[in-house]
TIRO-175962 format. One record per residue: residue in one letter; x, y, z of N, C-alpha, C, CB in turn. Coordinates in steps of 0.1 Angstrom, whole numbers, padded with zeros to 4 digits, always signed. Atoms other than C-alpha are relative to their C-alpha. Last residue first. Glycine has a CB too. Example, Ala and Ser with C-alpha at 12.3 -4.5 7.8 and 13.67 -1.06 7.14 Angstrom:
residues 2
S-0009-0011+0000+0137-0011+0071-0008+0011+0008+0004+0005-0014
A+0009-0012+0000+0123-0045+0078+0009+0012+0000-0010+0000+0012
***
This chain:
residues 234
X-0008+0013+0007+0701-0091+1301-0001-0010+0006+0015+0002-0002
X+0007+0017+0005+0672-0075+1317+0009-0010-0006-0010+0002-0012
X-0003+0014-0012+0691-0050+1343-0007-0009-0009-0008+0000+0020
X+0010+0005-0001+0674-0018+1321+0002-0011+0017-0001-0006-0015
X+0002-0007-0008+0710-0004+1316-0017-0002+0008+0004+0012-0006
X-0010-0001-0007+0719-0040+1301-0003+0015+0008+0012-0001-0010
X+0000+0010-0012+0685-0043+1281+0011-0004+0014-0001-0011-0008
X+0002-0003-0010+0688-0010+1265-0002-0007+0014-0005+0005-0002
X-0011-0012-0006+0704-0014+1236-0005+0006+0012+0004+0014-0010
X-0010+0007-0005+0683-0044+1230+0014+0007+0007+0002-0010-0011
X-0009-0004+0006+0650-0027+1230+0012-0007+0007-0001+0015+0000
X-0007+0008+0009+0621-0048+1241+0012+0006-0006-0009-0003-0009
X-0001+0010-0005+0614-0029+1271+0009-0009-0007-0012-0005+0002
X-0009-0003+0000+0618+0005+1256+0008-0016+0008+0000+0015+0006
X-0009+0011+0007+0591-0001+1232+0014-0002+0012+0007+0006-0019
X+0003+0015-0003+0565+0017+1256+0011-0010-0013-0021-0003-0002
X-0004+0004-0012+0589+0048+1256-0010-0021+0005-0006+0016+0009
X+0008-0004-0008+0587+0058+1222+0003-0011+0016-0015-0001-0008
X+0011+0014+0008+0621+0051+1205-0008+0001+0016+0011-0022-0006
X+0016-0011+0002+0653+0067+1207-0007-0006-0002-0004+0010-0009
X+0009-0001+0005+0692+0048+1212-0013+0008-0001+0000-0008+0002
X+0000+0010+0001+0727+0049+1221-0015-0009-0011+0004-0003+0014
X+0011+0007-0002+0727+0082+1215-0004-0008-0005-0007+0005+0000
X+0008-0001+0013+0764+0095+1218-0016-0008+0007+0010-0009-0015
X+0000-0008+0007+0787+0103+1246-0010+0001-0012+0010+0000-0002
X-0014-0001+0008+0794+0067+1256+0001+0014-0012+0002-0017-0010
X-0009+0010-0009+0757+0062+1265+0015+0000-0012-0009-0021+0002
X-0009-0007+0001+0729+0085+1261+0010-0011+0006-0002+0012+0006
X-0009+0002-0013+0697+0067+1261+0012+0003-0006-0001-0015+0007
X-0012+0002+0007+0668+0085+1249+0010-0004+0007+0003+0010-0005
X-0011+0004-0008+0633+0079+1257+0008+0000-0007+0001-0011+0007
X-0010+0000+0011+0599+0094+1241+0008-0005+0012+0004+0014-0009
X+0006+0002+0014+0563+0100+1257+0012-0010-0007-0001+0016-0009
X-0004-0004+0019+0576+0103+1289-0005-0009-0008+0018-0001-0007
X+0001-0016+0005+0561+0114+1323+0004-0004-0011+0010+0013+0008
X+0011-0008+0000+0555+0079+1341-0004+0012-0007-0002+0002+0009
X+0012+0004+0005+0577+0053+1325-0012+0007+0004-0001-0012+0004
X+0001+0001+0010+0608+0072+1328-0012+0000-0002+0006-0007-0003
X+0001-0011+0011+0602+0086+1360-0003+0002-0009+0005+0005-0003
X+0015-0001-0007+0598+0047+1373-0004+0016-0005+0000-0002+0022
X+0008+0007+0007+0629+0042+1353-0011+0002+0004+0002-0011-0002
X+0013+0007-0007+0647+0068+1374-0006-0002-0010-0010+0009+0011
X-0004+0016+0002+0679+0077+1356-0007-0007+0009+0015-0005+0002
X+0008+0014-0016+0668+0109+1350+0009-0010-0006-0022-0008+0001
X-0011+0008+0001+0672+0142+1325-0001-0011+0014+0014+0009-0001
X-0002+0011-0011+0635+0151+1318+0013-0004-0001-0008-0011-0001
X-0015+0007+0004+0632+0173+1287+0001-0001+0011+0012+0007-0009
X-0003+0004-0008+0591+0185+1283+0014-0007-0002-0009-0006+0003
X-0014+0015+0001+0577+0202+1259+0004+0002+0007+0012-0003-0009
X-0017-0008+0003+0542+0224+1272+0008-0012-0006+0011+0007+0019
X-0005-0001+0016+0510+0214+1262+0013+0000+0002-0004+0014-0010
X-0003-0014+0007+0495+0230+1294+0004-0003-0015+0014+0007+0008
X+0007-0014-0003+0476+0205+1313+0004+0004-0009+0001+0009+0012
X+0009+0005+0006+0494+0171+1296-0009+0016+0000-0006-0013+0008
X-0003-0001+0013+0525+0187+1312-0010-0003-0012+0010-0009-0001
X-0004-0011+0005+0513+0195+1340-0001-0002-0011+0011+0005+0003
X+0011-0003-0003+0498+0160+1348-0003+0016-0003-0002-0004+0013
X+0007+0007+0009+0527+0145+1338-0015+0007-0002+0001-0016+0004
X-0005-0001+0012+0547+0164+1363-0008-0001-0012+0010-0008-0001
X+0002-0015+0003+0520+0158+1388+0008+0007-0012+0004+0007+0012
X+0016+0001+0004+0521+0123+1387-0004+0013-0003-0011-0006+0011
X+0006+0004+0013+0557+0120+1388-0012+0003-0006+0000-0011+0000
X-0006-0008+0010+0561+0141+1418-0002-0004-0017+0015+0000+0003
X+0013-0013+0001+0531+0123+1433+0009+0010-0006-0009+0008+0017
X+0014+0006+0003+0554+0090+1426-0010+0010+0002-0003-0014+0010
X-0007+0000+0018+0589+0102+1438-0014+0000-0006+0011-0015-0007
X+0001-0014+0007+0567+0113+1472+0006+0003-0010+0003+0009+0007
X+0015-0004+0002+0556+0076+1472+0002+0016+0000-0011-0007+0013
X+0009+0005+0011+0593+0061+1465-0013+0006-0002-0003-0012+0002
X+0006+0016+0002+0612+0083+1486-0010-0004-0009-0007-0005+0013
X+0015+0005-0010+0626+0111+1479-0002-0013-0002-0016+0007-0003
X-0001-0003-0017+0665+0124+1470-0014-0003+0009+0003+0020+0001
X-0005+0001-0009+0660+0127+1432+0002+0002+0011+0005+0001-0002
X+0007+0007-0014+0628+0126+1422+0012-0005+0005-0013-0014-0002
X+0008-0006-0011+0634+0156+1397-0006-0009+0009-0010+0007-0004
X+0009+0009-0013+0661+0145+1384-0007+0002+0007+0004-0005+0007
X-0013+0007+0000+0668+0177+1361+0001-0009+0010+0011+0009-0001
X+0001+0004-0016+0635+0190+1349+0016-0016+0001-0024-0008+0003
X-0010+0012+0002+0634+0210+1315-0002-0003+0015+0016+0004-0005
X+0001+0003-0018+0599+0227+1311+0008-0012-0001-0018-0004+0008
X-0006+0011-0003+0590+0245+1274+0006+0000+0018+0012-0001-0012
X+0003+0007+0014+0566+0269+1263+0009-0017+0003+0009+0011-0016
X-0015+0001+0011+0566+0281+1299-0007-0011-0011+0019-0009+0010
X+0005+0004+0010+0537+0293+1320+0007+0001-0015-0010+0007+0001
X-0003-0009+0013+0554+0320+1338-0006-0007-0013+0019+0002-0002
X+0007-0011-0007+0545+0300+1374+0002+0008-0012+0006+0005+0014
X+0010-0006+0009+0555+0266+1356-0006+0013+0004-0010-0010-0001
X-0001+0004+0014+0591+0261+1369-0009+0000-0008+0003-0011+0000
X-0012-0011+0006+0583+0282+1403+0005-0005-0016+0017-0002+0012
X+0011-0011-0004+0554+0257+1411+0008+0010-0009-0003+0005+0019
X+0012+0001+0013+0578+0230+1403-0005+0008-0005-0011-0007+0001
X-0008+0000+0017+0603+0239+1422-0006+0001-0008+0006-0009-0005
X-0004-0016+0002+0577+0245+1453+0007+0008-0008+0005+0004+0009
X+0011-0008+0003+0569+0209+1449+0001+0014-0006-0006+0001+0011
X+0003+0004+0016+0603+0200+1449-0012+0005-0006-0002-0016-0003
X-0010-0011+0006+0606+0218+1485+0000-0003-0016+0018-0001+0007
X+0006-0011+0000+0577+0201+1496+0008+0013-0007-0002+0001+0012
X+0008+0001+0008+0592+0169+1493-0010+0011-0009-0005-0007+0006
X-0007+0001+0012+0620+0174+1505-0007+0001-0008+0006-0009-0002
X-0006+0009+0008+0606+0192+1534+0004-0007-0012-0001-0003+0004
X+0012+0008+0008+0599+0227+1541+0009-0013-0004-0008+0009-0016
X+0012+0003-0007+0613+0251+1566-0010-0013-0005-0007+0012-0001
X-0009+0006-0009+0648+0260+1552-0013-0008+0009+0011+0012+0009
X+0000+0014+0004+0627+0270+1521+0012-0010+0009+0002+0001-0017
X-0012+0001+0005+0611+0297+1542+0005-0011-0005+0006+0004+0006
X-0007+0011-0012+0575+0293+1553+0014+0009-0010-0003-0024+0001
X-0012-0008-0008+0557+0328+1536+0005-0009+0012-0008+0016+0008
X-0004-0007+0005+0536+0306+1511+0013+0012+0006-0010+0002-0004
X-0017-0001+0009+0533+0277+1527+0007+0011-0007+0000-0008-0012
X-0006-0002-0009+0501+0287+1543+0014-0004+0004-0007-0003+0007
X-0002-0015-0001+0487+0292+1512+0007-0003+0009-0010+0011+0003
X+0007-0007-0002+0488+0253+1506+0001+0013+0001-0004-0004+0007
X-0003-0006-0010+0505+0231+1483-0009+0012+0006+0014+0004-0003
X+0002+0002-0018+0493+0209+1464+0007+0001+0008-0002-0011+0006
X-0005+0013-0005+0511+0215+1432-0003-0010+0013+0012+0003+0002
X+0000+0010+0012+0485+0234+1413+0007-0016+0002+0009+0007-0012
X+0011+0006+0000+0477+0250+1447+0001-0008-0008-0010+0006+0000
X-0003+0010-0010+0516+0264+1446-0016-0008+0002+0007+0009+0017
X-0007+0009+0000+0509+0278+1414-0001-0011+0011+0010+0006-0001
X+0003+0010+0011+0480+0301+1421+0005-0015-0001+0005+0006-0011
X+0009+0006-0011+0499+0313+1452-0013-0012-0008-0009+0016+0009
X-0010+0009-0005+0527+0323+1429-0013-0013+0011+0013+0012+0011
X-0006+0012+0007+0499+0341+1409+0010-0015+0006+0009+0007-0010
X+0013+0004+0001+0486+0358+1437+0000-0010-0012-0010+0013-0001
X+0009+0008-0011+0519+0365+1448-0012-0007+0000-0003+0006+0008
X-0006+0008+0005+0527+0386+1414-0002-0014+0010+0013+0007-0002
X+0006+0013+0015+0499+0403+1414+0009-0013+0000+0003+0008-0019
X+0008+0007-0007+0511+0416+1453-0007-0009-0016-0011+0011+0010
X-0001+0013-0010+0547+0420+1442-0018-0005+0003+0009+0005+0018
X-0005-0004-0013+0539+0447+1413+0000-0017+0011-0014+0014+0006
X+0013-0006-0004+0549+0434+1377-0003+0000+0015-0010-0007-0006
X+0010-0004+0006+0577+0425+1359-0013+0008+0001-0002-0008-0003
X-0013-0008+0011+0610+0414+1377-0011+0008-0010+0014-0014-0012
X+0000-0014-0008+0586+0400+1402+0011+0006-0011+0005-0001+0019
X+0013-0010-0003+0573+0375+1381+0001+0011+0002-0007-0003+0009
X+0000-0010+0011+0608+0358+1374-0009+0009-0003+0002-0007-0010
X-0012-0003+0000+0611+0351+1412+0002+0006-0011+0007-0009+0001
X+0007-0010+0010+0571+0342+1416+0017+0007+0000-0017+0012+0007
X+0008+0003+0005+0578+0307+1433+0003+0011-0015-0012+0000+0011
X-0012+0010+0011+0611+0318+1451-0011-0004-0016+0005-0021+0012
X-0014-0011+0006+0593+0349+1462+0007-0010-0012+0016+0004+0016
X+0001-0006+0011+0565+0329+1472+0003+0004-0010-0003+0004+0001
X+0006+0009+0014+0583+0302+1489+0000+0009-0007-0013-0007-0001
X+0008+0009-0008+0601+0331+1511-0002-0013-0008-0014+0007+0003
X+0009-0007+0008+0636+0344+1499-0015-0012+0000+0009+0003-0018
X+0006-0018-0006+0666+0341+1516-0009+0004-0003+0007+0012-0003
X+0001+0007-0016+0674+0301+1508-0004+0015+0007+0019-0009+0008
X-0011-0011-0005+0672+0308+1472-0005-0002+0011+0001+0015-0006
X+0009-0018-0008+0652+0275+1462+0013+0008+0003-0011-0001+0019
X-0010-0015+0000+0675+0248+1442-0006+0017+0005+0004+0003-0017
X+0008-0014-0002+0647+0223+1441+0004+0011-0004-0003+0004+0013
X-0001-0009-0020+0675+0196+1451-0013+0011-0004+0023+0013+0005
X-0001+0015-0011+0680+0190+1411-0001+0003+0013+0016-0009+0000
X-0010+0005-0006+0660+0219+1396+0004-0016+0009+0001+0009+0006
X-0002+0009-0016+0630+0220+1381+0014-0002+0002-0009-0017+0001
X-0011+0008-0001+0633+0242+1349-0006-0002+0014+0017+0005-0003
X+0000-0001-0015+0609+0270+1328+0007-0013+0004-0016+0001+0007
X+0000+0013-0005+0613+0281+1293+0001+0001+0016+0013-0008-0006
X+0012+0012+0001+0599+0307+1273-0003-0015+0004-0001-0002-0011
X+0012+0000-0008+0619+0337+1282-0010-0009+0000-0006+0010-0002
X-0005+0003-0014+0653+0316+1279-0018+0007+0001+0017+0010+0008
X+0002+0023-0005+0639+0305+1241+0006+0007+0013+0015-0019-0011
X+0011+0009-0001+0635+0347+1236-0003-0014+0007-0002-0003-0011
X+0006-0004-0005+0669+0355+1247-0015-0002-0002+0004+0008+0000
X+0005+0008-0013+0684+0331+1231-0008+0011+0005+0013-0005+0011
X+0014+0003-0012+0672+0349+1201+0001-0010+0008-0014-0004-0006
X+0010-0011-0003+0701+0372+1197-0016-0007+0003+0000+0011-0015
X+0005-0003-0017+0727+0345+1210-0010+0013-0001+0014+0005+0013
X-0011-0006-0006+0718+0321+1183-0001+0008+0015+0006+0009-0011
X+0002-0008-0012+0699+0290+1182+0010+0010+0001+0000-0008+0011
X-0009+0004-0003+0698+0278+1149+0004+0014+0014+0009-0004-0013
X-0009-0006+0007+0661+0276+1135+0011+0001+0013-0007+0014-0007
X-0008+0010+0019+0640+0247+1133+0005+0011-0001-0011-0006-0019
X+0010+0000+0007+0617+0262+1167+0005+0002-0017-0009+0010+0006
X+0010-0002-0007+0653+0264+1184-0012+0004-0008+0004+0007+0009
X+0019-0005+0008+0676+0247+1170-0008+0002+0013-0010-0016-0010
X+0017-0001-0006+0711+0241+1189-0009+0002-0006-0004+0010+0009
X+0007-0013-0001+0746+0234+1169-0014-0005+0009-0003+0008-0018
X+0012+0008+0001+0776+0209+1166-0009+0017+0000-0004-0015+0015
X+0010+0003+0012+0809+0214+1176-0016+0000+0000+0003-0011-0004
X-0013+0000+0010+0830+0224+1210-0004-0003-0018+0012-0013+0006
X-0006+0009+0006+0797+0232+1225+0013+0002-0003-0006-0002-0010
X-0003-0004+0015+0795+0263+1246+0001-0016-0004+0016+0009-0002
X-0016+0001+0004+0781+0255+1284+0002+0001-0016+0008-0015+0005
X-0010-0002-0012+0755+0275+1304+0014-0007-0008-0006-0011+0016
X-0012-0008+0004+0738+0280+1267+0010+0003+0013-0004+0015-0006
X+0004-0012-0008+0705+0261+1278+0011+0014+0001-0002-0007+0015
X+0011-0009+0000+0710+0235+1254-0007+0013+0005-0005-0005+0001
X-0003-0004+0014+0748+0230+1260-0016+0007+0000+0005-0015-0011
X-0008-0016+0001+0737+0231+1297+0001+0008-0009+0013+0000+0001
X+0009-0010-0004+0711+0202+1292+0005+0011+0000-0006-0001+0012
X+0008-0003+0010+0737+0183+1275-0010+0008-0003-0002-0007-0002
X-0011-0009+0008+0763+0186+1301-0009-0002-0013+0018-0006-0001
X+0001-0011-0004+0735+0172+1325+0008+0010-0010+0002-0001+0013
X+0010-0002+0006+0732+0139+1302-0004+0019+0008-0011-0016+0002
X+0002-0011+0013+0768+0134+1295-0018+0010-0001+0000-0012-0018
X+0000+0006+0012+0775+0095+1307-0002+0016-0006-0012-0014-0004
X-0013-0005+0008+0791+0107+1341-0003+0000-0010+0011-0006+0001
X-0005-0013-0003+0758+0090+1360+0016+0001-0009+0000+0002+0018
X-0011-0001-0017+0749+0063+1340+0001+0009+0000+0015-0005+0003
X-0017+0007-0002+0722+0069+1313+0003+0004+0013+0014+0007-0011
X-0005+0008-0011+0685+0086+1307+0017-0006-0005-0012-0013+0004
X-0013+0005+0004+0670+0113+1283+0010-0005+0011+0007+0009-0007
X-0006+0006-0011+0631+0114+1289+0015-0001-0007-0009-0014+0005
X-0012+0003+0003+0610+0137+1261+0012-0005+0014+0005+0013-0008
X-0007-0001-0014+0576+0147+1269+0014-0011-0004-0013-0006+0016
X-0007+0014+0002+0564+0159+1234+0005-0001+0016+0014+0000-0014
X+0007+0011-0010+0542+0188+1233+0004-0011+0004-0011-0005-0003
X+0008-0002-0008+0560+0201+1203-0010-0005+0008-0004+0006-0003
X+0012-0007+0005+0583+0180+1191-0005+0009+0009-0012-0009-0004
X+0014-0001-0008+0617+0171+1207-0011+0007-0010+0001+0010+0015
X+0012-0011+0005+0648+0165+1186-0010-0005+0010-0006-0002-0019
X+0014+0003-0006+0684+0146+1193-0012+0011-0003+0001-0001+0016
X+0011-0008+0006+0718+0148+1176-0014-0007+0003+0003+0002-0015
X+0014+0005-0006+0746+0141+1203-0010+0006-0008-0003+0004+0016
X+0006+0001+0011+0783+0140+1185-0017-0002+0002+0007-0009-0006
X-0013+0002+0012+0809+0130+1211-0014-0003-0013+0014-0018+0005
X+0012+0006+0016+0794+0143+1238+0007+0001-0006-0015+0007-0008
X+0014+0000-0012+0813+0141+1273-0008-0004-0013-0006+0018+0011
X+0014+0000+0007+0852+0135+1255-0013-0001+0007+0000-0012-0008
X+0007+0011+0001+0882+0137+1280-0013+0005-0003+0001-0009+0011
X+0007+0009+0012+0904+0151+1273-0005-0008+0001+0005-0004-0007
X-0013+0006+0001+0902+0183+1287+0003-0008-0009+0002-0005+0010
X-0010-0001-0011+0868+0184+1290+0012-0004-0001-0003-0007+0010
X-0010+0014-0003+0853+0174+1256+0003+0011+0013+0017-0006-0015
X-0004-0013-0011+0817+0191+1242+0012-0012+0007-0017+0009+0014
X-0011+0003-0005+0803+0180+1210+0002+0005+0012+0008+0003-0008
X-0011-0006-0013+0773+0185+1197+0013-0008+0003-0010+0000+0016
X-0017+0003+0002+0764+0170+1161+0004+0007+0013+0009+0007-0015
X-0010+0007+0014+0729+0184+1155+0015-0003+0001+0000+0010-0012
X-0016-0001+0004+0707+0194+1184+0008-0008-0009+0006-0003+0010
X-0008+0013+0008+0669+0200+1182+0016+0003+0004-0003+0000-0020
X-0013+0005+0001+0640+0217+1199+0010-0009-0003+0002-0002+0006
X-0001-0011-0010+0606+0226+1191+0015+0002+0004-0008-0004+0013
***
């Protein structure tokens, strides 16, 4: 579904990927963890064309992502932001049904958004709070909602239990997974929540020193030795 071959990308000079070639199947829930600084949001970018490689290339469905069919692969993907990232002027709904309304009249489009937000357990009467109104938990939610509300081929989610506590990390997990199973969609998780890890992915990659340290379904990830130091098992 997605692949990268040889990225590169250096700041200055200092190297971020130094050569990252990784692949997702279809349906695949794909987890790519490391230290913070190790590369794994500047990898999402590259994929998402916010930043240019310095080498290497994107695939998208085995062919090389250019910029006449990004536009396709952008209409077919949906994203959880870190924080939610709601537009702070614009109700739930709005935020929910955001790429909706660019298409079709506001009240279809609401009725879908309103759809959504039930998927995440949330209620109607969320729908016209503002997202200065809702808490953390609620505001992830309402990410979510907004990340599948277009019913995306693919669904990147960029720590999405950052900032909650353990048991509203844990119905975000459950629900993710629970999407994801629902729809089919592929899934690219950047985290460094093992409890993330082990609930939503299929797959684990660990990104360390610019490159990928290792891959390899997620129940091996115990026994892997390149990962027993970010793990804590050494």
């Amino acid at each position: 579904m997605i692949e990268t071959r040889g990225l590169v990308k250096t700041f200055g000079t200092k190297p971020v990927l130094d050569g990252v070639s990784i692949g997702v199947r279809q349906g695949e829930s794909l987890c790519v963890i490391g230290q913070s600084g190790t590369g794994k949001s500047v990898l999402l970018k590259c994929i998402l064309g916010l930043e240019t490689p310095d080498a290497g290339e994107v695939l998208w469905r085995g062919q090389t992502l250019t910029a006449a069919r990004r536009r396709d692969f952008l209409a077919s993907f949906g994203m959880l932001f870190q924080g939610a990232a709601l537009f702070d002027s614009l109700s739930v709904w709005q935020n929910v049904a955001f790429r909706l309304r660019q298409r079709m009249p506001d009240a279809e489009a609401r009725a879908i958004a309103l759809d959504k937000l039930a998927r995440v357990g949330l209620g109607s009467e969320t729908a016209d709070l503002m997202p200065a109104e809702l808490s953390g938990g609620m505001s992830k939610r309402a990410g979510l909602a907004r990340a599948i509300a277009d019913d995306p081929a693919v669904i990147f989610f960029d720590e999405p239990t950052t900032g909650l506590d353990p048991i509203r990390a844990a119905r975000i997990n459950a629900l993710i997974r629970g999407i994801v199973d629902e729809t089919g969609a592929t899934a690219i998780t950047i985290t460094h929540d093992m409890s993330s890890v082990r609930a939503i992915g299929d797959r684990v990659a660990l990104l360390q020193e610019g490159r990928i340290a290792w891959d390899g379904p997620v129940a091996d990830m115990d026994q892997a030795a390149a990962l027993r130091g970010f793990l804590g098992t050494e």
